[in-house]
RODO-2510 file (C-alpha; in nm, 4 decimals, decimal comma):
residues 152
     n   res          X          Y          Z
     1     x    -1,5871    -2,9288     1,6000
     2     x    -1,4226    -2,6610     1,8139
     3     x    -1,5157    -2,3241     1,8901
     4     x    -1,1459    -2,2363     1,8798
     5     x    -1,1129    -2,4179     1,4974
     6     x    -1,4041    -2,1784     1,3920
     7     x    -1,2858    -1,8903     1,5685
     8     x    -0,9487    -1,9221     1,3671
     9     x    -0,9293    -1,6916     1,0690
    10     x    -0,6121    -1,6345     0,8303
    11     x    -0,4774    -1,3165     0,7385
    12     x    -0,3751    -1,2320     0,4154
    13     x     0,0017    -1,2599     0,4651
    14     x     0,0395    -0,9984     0,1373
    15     x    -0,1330    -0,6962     0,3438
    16     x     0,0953    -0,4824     0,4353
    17     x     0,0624    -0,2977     0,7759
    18     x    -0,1920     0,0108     0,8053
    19     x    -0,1639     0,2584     1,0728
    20     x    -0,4176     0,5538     1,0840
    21     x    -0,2833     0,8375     0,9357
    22     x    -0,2017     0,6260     0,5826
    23     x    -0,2681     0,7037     0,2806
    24     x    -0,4120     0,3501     0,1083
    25     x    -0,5416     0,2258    -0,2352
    26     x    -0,7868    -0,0520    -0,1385
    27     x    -0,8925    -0,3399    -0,4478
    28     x    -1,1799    -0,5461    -0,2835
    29     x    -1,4224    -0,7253    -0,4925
    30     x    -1,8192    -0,6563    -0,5468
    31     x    -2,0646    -0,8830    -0,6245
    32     x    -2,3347    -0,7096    -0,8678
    33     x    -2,6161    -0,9332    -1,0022
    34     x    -2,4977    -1,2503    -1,1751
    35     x    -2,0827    -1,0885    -1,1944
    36     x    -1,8064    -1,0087    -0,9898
    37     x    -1,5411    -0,6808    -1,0156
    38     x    -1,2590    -0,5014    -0,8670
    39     x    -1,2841    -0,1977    -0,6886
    40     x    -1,0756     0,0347    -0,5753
    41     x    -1,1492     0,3094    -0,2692
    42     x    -0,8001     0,5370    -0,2041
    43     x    -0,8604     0,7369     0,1132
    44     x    -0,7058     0,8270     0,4662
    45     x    -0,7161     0,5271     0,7120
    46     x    -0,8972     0,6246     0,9657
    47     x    -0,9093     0,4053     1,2160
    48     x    -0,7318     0,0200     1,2796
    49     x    -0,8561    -0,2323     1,4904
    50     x    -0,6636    -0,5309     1,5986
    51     x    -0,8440    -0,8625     1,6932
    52     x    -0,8839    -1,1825     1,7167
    53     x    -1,0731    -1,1997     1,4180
    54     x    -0,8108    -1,0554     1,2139
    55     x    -0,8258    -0,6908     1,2600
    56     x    -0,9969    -0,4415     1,0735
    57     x    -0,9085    -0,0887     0,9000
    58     x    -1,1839     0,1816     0,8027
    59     x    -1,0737     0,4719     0,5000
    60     x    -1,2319     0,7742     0,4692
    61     x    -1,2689     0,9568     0,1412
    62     x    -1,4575     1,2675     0,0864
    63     x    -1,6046     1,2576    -0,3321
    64     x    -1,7711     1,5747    -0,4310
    65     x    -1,8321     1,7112    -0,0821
    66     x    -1,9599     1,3864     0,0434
    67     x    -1,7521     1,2044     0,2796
    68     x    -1,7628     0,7815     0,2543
    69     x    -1,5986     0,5780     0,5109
    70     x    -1,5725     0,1877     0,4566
    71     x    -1,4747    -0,0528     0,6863
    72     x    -1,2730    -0,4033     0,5406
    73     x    -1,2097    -0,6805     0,7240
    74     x    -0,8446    -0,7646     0,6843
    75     x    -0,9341    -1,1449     0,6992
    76     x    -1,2280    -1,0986     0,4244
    77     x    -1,2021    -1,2760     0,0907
    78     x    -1,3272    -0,9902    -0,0544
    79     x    -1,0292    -0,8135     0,0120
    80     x    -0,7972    -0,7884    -0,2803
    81     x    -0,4817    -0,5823    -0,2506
    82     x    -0,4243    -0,2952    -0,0195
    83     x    -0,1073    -0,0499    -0,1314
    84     x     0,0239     0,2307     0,1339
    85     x     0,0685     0,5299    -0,0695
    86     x     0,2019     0,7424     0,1778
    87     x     0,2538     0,7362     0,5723
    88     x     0,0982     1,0923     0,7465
    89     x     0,2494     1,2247     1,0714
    90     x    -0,0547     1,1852     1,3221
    91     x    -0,0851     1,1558     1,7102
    92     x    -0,3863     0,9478     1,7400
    93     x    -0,4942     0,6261     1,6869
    94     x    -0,8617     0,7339     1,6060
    95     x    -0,8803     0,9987     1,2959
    96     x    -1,2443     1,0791     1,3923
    97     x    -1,2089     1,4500     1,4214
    98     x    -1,1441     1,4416     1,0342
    99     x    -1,4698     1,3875     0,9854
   100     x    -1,5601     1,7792     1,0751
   101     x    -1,2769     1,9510     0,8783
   102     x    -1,2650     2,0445     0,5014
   103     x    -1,0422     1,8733     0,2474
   104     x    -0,7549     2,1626     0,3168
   105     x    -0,7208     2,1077     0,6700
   106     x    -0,7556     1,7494     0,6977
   107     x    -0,4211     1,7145     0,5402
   108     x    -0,1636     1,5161     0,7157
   109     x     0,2269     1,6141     0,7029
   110     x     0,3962     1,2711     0,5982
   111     x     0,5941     1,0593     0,8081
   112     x     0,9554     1,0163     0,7198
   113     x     1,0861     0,7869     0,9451
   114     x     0,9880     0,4586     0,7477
   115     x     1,1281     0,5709     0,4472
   116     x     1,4789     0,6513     0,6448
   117     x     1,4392     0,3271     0,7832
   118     x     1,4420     0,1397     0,4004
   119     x     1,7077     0,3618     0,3028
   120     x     1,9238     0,3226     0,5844
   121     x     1,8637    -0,1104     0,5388
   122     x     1,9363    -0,0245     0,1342
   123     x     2,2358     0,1551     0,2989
   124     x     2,3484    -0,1595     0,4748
   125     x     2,2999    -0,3820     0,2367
   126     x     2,5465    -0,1937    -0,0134
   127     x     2,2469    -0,1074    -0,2308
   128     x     2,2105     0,2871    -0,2364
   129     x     2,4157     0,4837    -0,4899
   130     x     2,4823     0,1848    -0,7261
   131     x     2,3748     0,2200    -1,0888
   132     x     2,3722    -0,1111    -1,2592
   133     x     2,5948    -0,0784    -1,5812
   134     x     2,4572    -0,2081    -1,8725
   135     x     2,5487    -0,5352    -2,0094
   136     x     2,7349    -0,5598    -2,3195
   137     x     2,6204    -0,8244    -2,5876
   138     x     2,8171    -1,1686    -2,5868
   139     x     2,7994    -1,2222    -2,9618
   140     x     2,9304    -0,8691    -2,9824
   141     x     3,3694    -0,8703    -2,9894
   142     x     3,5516    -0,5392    -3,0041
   143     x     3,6649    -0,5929    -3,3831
   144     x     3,3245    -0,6588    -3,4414
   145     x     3,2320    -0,3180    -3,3112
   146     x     3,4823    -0,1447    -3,5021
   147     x     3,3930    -0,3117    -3,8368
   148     x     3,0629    -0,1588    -3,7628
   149     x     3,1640     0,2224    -3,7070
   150     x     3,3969     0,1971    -4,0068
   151     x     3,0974     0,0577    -4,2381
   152     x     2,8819     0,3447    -4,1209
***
């Protein structure tokens, strides 16, 4: 066996990108006696880590005053789903000095740009500003329609 076959480790291919600054729902599983549940931590990410073994992303949430920061592995099997529920506007890769502010001034503008960037590929495609129109019924005809409003 190689050290380089151990080494290996595969990304979930269904996470999608974190950058520090997001806004996350994480589901990751915990193992309590004899059972197994989801979980799910939504904070600010405050940190990401790139790496050979996969990377890893820390959130921060503060609960009742009390600030929790938990680091997941992105190559962990404990690692559900992760959803980005908003991108915020930062200028560093490390968040740490979020740590020392209250809940009203750690709040991060959001970042536009990615969302201009989907609209503007919606945009390309021919996509924005269509409304689908609703299909009509086959086994509905015209007459058929009429003989309807005139029986009402």
């Amino acid at each position: 066996m190689d050290i380089k076959s151990i080494k290996l480790t595969k990304v979930k291919r269904k996470i999608p990108q974190v950058s520090p600054g997001d806004t996350v729902k994480v589901s990751f599983k915990i193992k309590e006696a004899n059972r197994e549940r989801v979980q799910t931590l939504s904070g600010l990410v405050v940190r990401a880590r790139k790496g050979a073994a996969g990377g890893n992303f820390t959130v921060r949430r503060v609960t009742s005053g009390i600030g929790v920061e938990h680091t997941f592995p992105l190559a962990s099997p404990a690692l559900e789903k992760v959803e980005v529920v908003r991108h915020g506007k930062v200028r560093r890769a490390k968040l740490y000095y979020i740590r020392r502010l209250s809940a009203r001034e750690a709040r991060l503008k959001e970042r536009r740009e990615r969302m201009a960037e989907t609209a503007a590929a919606l945009e390309a495609v021919g996509l924005e500003g269509e409304i689908a129109e609703p299909v009509a019924d086959q086994g509905a005809t015209e007459e058929g329609v009429e003989e309807a409003k005139e029986t009402e």
